[in-house]
N, C-alpha and C positions, 0 to 999 in steps of 0.2 A: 062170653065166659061167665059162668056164674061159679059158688062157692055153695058147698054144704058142710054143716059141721054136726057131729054126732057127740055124741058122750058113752063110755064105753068104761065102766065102774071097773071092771076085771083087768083093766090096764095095769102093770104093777113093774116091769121093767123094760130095757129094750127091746128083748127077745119079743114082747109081747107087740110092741110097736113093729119089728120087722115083718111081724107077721100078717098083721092088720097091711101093711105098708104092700107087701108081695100078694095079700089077695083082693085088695081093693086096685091095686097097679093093672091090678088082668081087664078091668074095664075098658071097651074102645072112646077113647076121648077124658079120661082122665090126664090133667098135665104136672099136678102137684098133689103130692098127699100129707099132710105134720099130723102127726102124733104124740100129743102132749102128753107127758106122764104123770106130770102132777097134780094136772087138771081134769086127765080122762079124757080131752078133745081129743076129737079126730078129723080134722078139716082138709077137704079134698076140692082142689080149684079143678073142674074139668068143664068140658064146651058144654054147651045147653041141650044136648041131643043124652046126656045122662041124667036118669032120675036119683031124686034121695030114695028113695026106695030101693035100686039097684046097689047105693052104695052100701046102706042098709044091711043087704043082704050076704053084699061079699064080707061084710066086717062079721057077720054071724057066720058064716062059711068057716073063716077063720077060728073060730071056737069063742066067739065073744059077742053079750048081751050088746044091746044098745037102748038110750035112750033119747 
């Protein structure tokens, strides 16, 4: 298992967190996703067969920068 964490500045409620939550979830091998609100984290525990770049991308999918 390894972990990725992003930063994601447009985070500002939970709406925004379920959202990041339901399209970073669509990943095969994601097992945990947190969503920190106050900090803009978004740390995702999934098997080693997901790249940060994939989650990267689902978190923009969702309508949000990442850094």
């Amino acid at each position: 298992m390894k972990t990725t964490t992003l930063t994601a500045p447009e985070i500002v409620c939970q709406g925004c967190a379920s959202a990041i939550k339901k399209s970073v979830g669509t990943l095969m091998g994601m097992r945990e996703i947190q969503v920190d609100i106050d900090t803009k984290h978004i740390t995702g525990t999934n098997e080693d067969a997901v790249q940060p770049d994939q989650v990267k991308a689902a978190v923009e999918k969702a309508g949000f920068t990442t850094q």
